[in-house]
C-alpha positions as CSV (number, residue, x, y, z in Angstrom):
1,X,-17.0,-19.9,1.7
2,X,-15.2,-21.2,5.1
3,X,-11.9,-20.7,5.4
4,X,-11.2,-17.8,2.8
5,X,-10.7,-13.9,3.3
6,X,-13.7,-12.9,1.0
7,X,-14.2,-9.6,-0.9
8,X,-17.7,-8.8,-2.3
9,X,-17.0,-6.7,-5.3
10,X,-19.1,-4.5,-6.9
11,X,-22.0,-5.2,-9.2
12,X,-25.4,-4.1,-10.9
13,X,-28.0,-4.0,-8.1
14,X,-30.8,-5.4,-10.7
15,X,-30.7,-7.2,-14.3
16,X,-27.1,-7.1,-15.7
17,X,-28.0,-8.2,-19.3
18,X,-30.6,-9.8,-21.0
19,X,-30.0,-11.5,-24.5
20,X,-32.5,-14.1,-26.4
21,X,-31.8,-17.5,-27.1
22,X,-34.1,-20.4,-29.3
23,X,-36.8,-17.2,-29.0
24,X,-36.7,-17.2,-25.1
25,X,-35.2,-14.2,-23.5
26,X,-33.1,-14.4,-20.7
27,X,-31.6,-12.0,-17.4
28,X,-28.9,-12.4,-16.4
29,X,-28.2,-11.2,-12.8
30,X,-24.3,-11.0,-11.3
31,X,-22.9,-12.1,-8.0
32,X,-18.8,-11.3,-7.8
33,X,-16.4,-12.0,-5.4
34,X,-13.1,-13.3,-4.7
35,X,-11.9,-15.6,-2.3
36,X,-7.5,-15.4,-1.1
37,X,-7.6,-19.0,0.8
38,X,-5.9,-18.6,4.7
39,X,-4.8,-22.3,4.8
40,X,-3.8,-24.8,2.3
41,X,-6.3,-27.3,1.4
42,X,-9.7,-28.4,-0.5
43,X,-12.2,-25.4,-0.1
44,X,-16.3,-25.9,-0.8
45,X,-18.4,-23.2,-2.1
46,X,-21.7,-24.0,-1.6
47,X,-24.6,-24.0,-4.0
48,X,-26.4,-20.2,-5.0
49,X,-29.9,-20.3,-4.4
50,X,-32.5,-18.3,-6.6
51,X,-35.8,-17.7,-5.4
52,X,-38.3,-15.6,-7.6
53,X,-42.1,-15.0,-8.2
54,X,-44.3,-15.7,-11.6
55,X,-47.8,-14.2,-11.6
56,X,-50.6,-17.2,-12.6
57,X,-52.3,-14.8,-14.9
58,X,-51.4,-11.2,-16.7
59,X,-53.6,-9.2,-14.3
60,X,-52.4,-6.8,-12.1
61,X,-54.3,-8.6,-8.7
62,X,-53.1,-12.0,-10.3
63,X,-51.6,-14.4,-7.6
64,X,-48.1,-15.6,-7.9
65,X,-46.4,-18.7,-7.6
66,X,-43.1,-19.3,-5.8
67,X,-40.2,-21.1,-7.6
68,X,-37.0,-21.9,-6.1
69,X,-33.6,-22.9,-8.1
70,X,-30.0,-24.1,-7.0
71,X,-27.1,-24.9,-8.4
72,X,-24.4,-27.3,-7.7
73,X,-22.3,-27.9,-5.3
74,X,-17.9,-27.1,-5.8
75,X,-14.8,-27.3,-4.5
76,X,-11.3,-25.6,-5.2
77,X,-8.0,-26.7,-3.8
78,X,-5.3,-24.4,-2.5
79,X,-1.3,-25.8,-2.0
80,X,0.9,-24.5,0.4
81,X,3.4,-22.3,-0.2
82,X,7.0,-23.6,-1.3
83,X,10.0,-24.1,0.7
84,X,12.3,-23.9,-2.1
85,X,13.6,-20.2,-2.3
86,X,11.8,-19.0,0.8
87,X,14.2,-16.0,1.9
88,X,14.4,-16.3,5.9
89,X,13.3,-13.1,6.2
90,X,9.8,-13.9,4.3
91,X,7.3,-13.6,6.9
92,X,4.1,-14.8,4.4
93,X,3.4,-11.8,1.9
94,X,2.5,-13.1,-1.4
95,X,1.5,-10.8,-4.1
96,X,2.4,-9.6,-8.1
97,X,4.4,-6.6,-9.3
98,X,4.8,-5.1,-5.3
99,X,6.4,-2.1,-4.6
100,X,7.7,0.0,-1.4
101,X,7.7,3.8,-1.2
102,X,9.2,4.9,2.1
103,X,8.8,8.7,3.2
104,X,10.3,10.3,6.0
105,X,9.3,14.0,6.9
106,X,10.0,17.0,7.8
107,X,13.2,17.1,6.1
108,X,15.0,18.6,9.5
109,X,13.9,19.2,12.9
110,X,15.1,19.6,15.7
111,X,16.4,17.2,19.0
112,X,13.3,15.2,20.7
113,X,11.1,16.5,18.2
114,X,8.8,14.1,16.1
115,X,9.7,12.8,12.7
116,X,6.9,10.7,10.7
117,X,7.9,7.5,8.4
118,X,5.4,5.9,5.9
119,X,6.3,2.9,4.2
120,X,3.6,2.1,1.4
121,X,3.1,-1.2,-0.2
122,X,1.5,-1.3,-3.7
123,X,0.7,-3.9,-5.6
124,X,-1.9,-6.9,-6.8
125,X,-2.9,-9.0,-3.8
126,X,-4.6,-9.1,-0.5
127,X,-3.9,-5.6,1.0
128,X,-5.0,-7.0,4.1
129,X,-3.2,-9.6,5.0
130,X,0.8,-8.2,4.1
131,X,2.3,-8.1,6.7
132,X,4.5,-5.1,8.3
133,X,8.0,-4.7,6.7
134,X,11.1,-5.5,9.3
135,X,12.8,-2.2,9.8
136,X,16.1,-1.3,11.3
137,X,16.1,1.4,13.9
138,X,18.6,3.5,14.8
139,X,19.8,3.2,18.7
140,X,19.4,6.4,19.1
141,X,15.3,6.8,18.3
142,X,12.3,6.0,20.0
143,X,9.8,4.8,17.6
144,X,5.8,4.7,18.0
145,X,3.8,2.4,15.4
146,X,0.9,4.3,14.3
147,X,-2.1,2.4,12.8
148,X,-1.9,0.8,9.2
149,X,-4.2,2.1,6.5
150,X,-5.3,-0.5,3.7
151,X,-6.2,0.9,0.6
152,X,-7.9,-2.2,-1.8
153,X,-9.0,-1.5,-5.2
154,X,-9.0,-3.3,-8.9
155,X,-6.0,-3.2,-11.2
156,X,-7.5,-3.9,-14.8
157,X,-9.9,-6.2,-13.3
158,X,-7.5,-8.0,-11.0
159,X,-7.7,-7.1,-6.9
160,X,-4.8,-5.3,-5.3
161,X,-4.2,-1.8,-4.1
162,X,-2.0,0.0,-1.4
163,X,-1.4,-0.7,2.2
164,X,0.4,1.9,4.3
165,X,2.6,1.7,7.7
166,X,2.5,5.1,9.9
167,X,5.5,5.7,12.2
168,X,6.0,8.2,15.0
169,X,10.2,8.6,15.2
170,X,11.7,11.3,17.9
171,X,15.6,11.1,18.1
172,X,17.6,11.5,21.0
173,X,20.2,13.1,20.1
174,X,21.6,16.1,17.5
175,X,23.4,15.1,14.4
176,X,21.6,12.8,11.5
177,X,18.4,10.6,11.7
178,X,19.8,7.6,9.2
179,X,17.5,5.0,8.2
180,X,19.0,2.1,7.0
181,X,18.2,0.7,3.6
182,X,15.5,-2.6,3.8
183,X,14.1,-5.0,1.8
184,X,10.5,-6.9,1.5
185,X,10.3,-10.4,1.0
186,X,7.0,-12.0,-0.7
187,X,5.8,-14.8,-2.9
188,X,4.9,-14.0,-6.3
189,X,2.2,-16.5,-7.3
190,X,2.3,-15.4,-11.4
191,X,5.6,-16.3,-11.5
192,X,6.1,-19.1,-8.7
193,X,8.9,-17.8,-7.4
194,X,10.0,-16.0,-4.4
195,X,11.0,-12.0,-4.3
196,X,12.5,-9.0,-2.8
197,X,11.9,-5.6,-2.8
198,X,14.5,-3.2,-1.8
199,X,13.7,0.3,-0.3
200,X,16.8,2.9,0.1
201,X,18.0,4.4,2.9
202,X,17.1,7.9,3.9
203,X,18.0,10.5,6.2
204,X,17.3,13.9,7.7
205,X,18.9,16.5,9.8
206,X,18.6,16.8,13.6
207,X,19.7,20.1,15.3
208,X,20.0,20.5,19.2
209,X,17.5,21.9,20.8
210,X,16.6,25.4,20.6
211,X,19.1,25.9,17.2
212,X,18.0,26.7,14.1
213,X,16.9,23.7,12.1
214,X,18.3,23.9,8.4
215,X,17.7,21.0,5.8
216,X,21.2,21.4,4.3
217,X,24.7,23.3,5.1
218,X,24.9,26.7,4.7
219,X,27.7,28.4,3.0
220,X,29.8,30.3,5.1
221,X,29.0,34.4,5.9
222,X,30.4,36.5,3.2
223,X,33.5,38.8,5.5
224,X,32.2,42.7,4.6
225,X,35.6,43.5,6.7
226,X,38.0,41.6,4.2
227,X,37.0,43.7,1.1
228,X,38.1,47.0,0.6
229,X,35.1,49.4,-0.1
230,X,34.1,50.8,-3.2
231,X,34.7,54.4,-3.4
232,X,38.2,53.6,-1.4
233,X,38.6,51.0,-4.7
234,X,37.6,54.0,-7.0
235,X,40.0,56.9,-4.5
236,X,42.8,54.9,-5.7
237,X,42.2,54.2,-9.2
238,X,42.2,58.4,-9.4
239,X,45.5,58.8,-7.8
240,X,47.3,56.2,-9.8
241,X,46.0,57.7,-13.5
242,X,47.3,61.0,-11.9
């Protein structure tokens, strides 16, 4: 099929099923695969050819005869997208039941050293063709995209799976790494409608170089010089019961 992003999906390499009908049994072989049209418009599939053998006699030298069969000839349209509720951010992700998980690790580290951000897409769709999420950098970061991993797979018999977006963040500068909260904009083609998907912010801590790196604030040192020692406390306690 021109036009289409095609997936071949998987099915039984020989007979499939057989069954009987009006005292004639029947194979029935399986070819599967779907089709996510690039472009609107009217799309031909062209016909499936079947080519096969019969032997002219039931012997086991017995010469065979070639037969040939074709089907039909079809067509399917496909609309454009609407422009009713299109978000200007939308930059042509269409899918069902999508959602983000961003991850941003280590949890500290320390000044010029590297951070790595994943932002995973889920959902039912065309993994392949969603496109990369529009995220806010902080001023203060250099950022190196890493290349995106597609992950494609069935859902209870419908096509979808995971797409994820690898990101090599060093900061500049001690203090906090702060990533900005973001949201992903796609068509929903169950519903007809357009939606968003918002991802929350995260941070981590960034020490200067050559300190310590801690994930949190410590509590300050306990001050051994401010309490008055034990057998002093118990000295005392004598002389006053005296």
């Amino acid at each position: 099929i021109e036009g289409v992003w095609a997936y071949p999906q998987a099915v039984p390499g020989g007979i499939a099923a057989s069954r009987q009908v009006n005292g004639r049994w029947y194979d029935l072989f399986v070819l599967h695969q779907v089709a996510f049209p690039l472009t609107p418009g009217r799309f031909g599939v062209s016909a499936a050819k079947l080519t096969y053998n019969l032997p002219l006699a039931y012997q086991f030298f017995s010469q065979e005869e070639r037969y040939t069969l074709q089907s039909e000839t079809t067509s399917f349209a496909a609309r454009a997208l609407p422009a009713e509720g299109r978000q200007p951010d939308f930059a042509g992700a269409v899918g069902h039941g999508l959602s983000i998980t961003r991850r941003l690790t280590p949890p500290a580290g320390r000044q010029g050293e590297a951070f790595n951000v994943e932002v995973e897409i889920r959902g039912e769709g065309n993994v392949a063709l969603w496109p990369e999420p529009a995220t806010r950098w902080p001023a203060s970061v250099r950022v190196y995209p890493e290349s995106s991993e597609e992950r494609p797979g069935l859902t209870q018999g419908r096509f979808g799976g995971s797409k994820v977006f690898r990101y090599l963040v060093i900061p500049d500068s001690a203090g906090t790494l702060a990533l900005p909260p973001l949201a992903y904009a796609y068509y929903n083609p169950v519903e007809a409608r357009y939606d968003r998907v918002p991802v929350p912010a995260l941070s981590a801590v960034v020490a200067p170089r050559g300190e310590r790196v801690v994930a949190r604030a410590e509590p300050p040192p306990i001050r051994l010089d401010l309490r008055v020692p034990v057998a002093l406390q118990i000295g005392r306690a004598s002389c006053r019961e005296r």
